[in-house]
N, C-alpha and C positions, 0 to 999 in steps of 0.2 A: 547472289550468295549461293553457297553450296548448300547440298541437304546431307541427310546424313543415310539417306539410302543406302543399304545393301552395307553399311556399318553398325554395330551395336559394342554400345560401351560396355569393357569387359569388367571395370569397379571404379568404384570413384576412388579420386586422385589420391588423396591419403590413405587409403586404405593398402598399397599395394605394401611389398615389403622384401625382406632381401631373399625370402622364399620363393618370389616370382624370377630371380635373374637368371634368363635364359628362354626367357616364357617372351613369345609376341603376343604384343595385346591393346589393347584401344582405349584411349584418354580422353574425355573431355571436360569443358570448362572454358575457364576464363582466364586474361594473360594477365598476372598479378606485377611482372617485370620482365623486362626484355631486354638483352645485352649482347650487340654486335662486337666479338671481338677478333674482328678480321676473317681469318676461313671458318672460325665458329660462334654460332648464335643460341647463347640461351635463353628458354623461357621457360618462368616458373608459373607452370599452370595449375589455376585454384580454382577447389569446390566447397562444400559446405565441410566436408571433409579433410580440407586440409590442403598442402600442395605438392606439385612433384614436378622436380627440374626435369624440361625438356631439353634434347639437344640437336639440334640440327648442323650438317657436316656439311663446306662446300666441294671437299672432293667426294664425298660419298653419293650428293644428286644435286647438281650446281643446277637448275631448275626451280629442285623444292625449295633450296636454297636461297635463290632469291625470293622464291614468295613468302617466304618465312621474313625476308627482310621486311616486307610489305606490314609485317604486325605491328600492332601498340597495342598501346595500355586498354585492358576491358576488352578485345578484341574474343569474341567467343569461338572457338578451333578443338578440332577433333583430328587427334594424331595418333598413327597407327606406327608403332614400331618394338623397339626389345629393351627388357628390363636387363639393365647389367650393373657391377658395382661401382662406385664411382671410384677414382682414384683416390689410395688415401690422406695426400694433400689436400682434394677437395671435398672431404666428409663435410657433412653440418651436421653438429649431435642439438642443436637448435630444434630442430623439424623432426619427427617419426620417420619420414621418408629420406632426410640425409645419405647413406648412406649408398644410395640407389639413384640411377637418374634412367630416360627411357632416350635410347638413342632413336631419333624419328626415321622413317620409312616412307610413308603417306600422312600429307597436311591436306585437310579441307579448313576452311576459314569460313564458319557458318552462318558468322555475325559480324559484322564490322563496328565500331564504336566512335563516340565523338570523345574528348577529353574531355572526364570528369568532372563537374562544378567540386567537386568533393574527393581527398583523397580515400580510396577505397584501403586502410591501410587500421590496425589496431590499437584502440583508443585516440581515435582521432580529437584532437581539439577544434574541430569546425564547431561554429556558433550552432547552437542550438535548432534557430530559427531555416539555417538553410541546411542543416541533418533531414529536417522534418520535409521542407519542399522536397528536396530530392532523397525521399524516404527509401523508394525501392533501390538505391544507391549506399545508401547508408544501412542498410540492410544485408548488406553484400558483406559488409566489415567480420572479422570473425569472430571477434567479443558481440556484436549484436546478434550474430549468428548460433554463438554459444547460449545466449539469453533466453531465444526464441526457442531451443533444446532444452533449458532447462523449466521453461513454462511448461510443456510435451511433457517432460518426465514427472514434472510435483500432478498434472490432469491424471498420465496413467495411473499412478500410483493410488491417486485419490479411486479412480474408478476400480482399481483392484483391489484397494485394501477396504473398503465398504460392499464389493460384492461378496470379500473373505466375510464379513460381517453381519451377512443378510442384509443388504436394503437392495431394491430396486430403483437403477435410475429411471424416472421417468420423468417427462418434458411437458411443461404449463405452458399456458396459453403464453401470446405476446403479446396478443390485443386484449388485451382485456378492458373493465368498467372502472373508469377512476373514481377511489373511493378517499380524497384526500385526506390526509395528517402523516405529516411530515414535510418532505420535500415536495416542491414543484413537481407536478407531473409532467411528461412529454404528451401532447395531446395530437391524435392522427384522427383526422375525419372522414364521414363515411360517408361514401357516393350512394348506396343504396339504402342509407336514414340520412335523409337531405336535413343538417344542423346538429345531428348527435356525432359524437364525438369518441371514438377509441382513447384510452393509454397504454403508454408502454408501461409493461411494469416496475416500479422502484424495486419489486422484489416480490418471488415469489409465495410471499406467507400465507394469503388466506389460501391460497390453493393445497398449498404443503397442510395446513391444516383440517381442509376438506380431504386430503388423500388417507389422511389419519381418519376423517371419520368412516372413508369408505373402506378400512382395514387393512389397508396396506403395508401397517406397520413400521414400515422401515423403506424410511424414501431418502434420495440424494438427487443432486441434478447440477450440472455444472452449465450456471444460471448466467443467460445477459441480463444487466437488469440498469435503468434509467432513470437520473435523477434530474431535473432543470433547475440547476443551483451553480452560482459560481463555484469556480474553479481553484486550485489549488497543486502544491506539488504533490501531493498522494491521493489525489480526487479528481474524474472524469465522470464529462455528462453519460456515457456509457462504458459501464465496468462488469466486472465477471465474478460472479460466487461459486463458491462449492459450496453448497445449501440442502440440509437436509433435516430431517423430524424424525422422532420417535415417539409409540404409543409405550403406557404402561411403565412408565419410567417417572425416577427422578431427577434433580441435581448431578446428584454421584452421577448417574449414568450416562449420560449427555456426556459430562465429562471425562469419562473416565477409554470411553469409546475413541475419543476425539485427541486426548492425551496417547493414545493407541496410534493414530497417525500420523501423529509429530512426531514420534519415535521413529516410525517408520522413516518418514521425509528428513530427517537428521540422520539416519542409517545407511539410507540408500544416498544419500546426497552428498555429506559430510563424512560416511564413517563414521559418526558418532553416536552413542549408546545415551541418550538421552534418560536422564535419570527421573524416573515418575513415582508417585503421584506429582502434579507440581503440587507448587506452594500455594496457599488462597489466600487472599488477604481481602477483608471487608472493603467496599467501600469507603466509607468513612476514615477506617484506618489509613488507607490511602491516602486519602485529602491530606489527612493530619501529617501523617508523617515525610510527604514527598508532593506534597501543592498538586498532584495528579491522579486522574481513574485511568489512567494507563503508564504505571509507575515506572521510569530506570533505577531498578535496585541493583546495578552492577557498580553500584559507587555509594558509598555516604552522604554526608553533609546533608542529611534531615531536619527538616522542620521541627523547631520547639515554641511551643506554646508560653510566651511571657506574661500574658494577662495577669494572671493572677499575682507575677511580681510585681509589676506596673499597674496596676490598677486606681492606685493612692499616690500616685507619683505627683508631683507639680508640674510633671512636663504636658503640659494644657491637649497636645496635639493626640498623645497615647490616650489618656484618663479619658476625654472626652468619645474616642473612639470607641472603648468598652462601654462607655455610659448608655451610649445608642445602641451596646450588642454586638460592634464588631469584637476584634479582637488584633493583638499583637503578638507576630511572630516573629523568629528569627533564623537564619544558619549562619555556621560555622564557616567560612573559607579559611583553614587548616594551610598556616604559613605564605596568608596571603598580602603581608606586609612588603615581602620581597618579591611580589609579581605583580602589586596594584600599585602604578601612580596613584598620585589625587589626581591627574587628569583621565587618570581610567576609571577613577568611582565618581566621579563626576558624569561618566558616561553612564554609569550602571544605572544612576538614577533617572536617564532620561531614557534608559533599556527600559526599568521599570513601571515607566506612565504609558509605555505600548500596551500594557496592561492596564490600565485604568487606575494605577497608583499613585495617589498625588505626589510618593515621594519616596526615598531608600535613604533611613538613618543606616550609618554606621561608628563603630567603633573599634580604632587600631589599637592590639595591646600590644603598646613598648615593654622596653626592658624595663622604664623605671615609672612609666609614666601611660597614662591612657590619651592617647589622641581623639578627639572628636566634637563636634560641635553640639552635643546634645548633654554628654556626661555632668554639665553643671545644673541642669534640672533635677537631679536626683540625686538622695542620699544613701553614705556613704554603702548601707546594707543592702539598699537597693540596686546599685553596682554591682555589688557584693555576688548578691543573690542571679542578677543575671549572669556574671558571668562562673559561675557556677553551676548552675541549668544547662550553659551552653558547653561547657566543659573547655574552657578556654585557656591558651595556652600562650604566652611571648610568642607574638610574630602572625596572630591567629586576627583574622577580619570578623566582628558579628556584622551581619550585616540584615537590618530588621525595615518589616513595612507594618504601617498598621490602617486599616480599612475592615467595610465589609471582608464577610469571610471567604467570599466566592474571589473578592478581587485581591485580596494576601493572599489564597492558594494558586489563582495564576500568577501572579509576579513573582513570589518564591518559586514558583515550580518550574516557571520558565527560568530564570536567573539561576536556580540551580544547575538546569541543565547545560547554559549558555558558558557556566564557571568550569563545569565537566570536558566541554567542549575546549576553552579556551587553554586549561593545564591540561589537558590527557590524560583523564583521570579513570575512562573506561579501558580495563583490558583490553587488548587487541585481543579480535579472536574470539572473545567471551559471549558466551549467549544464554540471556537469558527469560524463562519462559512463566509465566505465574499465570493463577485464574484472579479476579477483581470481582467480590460479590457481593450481591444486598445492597444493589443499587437504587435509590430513592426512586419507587414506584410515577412519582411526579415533579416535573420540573414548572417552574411559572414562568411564564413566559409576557416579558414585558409589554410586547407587540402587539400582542389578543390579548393582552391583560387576564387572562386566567389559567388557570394548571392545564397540563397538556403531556400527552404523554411520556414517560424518557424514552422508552422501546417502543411499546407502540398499546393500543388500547386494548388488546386478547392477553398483556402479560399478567401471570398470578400475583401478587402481592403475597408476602409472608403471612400464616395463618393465624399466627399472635397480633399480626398490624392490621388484620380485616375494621376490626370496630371503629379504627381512626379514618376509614374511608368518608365518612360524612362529614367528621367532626375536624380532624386535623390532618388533612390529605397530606400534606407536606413532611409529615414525620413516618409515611408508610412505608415501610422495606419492600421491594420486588425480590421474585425469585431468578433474579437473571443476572448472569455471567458475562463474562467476557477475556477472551483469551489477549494476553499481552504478550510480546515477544520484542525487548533489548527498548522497552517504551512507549512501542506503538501498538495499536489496536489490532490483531491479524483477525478477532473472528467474536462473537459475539449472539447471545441467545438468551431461551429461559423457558421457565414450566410455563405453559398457557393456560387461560381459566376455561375449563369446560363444567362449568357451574351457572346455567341462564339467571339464576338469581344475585349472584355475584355480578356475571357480566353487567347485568342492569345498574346495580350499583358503580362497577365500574365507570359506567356509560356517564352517569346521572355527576360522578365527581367530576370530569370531564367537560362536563355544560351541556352534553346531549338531551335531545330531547328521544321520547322514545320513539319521534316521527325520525328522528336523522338519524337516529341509529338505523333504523329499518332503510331510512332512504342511501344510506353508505356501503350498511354489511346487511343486509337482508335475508340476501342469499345464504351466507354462512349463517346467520341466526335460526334460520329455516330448518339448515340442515342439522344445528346441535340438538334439535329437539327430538332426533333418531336415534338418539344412544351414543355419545361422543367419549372417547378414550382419555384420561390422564394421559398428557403429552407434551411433547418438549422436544424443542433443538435449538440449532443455529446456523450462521452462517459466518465463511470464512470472506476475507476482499482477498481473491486468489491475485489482482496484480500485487497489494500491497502487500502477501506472501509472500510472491517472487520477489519483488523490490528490495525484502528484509534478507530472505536467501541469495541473492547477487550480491547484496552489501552494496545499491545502489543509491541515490537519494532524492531519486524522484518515480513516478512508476509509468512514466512516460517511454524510459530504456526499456521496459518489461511489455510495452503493448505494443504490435507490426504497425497499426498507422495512427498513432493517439493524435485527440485534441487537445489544443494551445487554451491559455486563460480565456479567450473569448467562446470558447465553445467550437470556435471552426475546427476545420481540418487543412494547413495548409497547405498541402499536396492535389488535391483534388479541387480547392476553392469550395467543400461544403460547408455549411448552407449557402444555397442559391438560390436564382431566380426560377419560377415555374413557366409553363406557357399560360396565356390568359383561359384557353381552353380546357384546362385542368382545373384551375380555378374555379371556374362556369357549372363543369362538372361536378364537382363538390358543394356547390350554392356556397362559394365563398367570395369575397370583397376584399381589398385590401384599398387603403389611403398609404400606404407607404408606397414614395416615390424607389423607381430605380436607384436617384441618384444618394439619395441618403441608402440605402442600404452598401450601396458602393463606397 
């Protein structure tokens, strides 16, 4: 192959424009198409930039000419010749470069190519599975291309609009000491402590909070951070935060800072003037009115609480459910008489046991008459009165579950959103942004059978809910946020306890002893006893930011080489096998055969 000695490229391909025609100057790239049409050859050559029609002449150098014939497709070439306009027959107002093509001079051919497993072409529909094998290929595309550009622009912007701000980024360890609650750790072992054991971090918090005690004030850090947990479409065993803390602060301020960058990343991305304070809505309020703590309010059809009409019903299945404490809700599907077979709510009902619901009553209002297999359980007021609550109208679906209260707010809140989905009921275009607050300090957790943290075991609790810490952990409010953007989760925090006597308590609701606290957090417990600041942040999941700014639906488009559900990578074959002598070296053993890992 040629080099590109004693050549240097004068700009990339798209950039040139009809200011250069008359100007000699040097192209390089990739052959995006190629078209022999007898004494003339085009090729349109592409960079991350864009592309610009070359031309090569056979009477102008019947030589280069033929070696030009010699190109294909992905063929990487460096051409030196003169920018002129193209004929106005053969404009393209398609392309920024249209107007312009570069008549060639000098071809060197610097890379030769095999044909494609994959078309390098825009919004490709290749399966998924072989996008990812041949990533550096599907990388080339210019919608991936543009992704990879707009991940760069939401980082800068992050690193400038928090330097505008006063914090300092500054960078935590990698290896650190796993101190678990939460997720799986990644665990890396250490050749020079033969059996101890490194992690990777799920996230940088106690560090960010030791940065606080050591008065930093104001940190950010655009964090890798590792979790050993299956997989999902908006979840990878290794993701990226924009992670930072503040001293001397509260609530308001965390957010208000943070509302300050979304503004920005809407401005500079979108053009658009993003309108602040956002809106807060409680927790709970949440639950209640939309089955979700990362609510879609760009649409209706909210959750109404029946209990208390149904409560005295005869219909055995509702009555009995309030008797044990759940409860019965419903929504509205708003004229969905004319868009639901009974073989479509047929289906809704086995939508809703993905959710753990044994079931989805509904009732159609006719013109003259109620359709449904439940309304003869009930009298005439009790009708009456639900469909009243629901504000129900000829042509309108109720369509209700009754259970615990955890499993009616996912199956309404999914099914809400699956009805949203199926009529088109979000704006196009519409985005919107809200904080979700005073989130239950503890969740129970079936599996260890005791409370455990929702955020994690440093977060404050509300200082009206301190006393219920002993006594009824489960009714305690935290002081932590979380930012929503069009339903999904982009970013999430809260004030920390710098109070040793609270922490203890913390600890103690928790089922710590005061050995495992020390034997977990130590270090940070050590250090609070130097004078530690009121403090508070969060953290963004910068893929699942970008994912929601591309308007993509997985965050897999948003990362250069992500992993598949099983955790691999399948471009490289990671994870793999080691040498035995690496092994050796680390005083480790394995019983796993090659062939089962294979």
């Amino acid at each position: 192959m040629e080099t590109i000695k004693g050549l240097k490229r004068t700009r990339r391909c798209g950039d040139f424009t009809v200011e250069d025609v008359g100007k000699t100057v040097t192209a390089m790239g990739w052959t995006q198409v190629y078209r022999n049409l007898g004494g003339v050859i085009f090729v349109d050559l592409r960079d991350r930039s864009g592309i610009l029609q070359v031309v090569f002449n056979v009477e102008k150098d019947k030589e280069m000419f033929e070696k030009a014939d010699t190109i294909r497709s992905e063929y990487v070439l460096a051409v030196t010749g003169e920018i002129v306009k193209r004929d106005p027959e053969t404009v393209n107002e398609k392309i920024p470069t249209g107007q312009i093509e570069l008549k060639a001079k000098q071809l060197r051919i610097l890379s030769k190519a095999e044909t494609p497993p994959i078309y390098i072409e825009e919004n490709s529909n290749v399966r998924e599975e072989v996008r990812l094998k041949y990533r550096y290929l599907d990388l080339r595309r210019p919608d991936m291309q543009r992704l990879m550009e707009l991940r760069h622009r939401v980082c800068k912007l992050a690193r400038d609009y928090y330097d505008e701000n006063g914090f300092l980024e500054i960078e935590t360890p990698v290896l650190v000491k796993s101190t678990p609650e939460g997720a799986r750790d990644y665990l890396v072992p250490s050749r020079v402590h033969p059996g101890a054991f490194y992690a990777l971090p799920q996230s940088p918090q106690l560090y960010k909070q030791l940065l606080m005690v050591s008065g930093m004030d104001r940190y950010f850090q655009i964090a890798k951070c590792f979790r050993d947990e299956d997989l999902r479409a908006d979840r990878q065993p290794e993701f990226t935060q924009i992670d930072l803390e503040m001293s001397f602060v509260n609530e308001e301020d965390v957010m208000s800072v943070n509302e300050g960058f979304m503004k920005k990343v809407f401005k500079e991305i979108y053009n658009i003037d993003l309108p602040t304070p956002f809106r807060r809505i409680p927790y709970q309020e949440a639950m209640d009115r939309f089955g979700s703590d990362k609510p879609d309010t760009r649409f209706g059809m909210e959750l109404v609480n029946l209990s208390d009409v149904v409560k005295d019903c005869e219909f055995k299945v509702f009555a009995d459910v309030i008797k044990k404490g759940g409860s019965v809700r419903a929504i509205n599907c708003k004229g969905g008489d004319a868009k639901l077979s009974r073989r479509d709510l047929d289906g809704l009902v086995d939508f809703v046991k993905i959710y753990k619901a044994k079931g989805l009553a509904w009732i159609v209002i006719g013109e003259n008459e109620l359709k449904s297999p439940i309304t003869k359980f009930f009298q005439q007021e009790e009708i009456d009165a639900m469909l009243s609550a629901m504000n129900a109208e000829v042509g309108d679906i109720i369509m209700i579950v009754a259970d615990r209260d955890q499993i009616v707010y996912d199956a309404l809140g999914a099914l809400r959103l699956e009805l949203a989905k199926r009529f088109e009921l979000i704006p196009e275009g519409s985005y919107d942004l809200l904080w979700v607050t005073e989130f239950p300090l503890f969740e129970y957790s079936e599996e260890e059978k005791r409370y455990v943290a929702k955020h994690h075991p440093f977060t404050m609790p509300m200082e009206e809910d301190i006393p219920l810490l002993e006594t009824e952990p489960h009714k305690v409010r935290s002081r932590a946020y979380d930012m929503v953007f069009n339903g999904t989760e982009v970013g999430g925090g809260s004030i920390r306890i710098n109070n040793q006597e609270l922490q203890s308590k913390m600890f103690h609701a928790l089922g710590f002893t005061q050995e495992d606290a020390n034997e977990r957090f130590g270090f940070l417990l050590e250090a609070f006893q130097y004078g530690t600041p009121p403090h508070g942040g969060m953290a963004y999941g910068l893929d699942r930011l970008i994912m929601l700014l591309a308007n993509r639906d997985s965050i897999r488009d948003v990362i250069a080489f992500p992993k598949v559900k099983d955790a691999s990578e399948i471009m490289s074959g990671a994870p793999g096998l080691v040498d035995q002598k690496q092994l050796k070296e680390l005083s480790i053993k394995t019983n796993v055969l090659k062939e089962e890992i294979n």
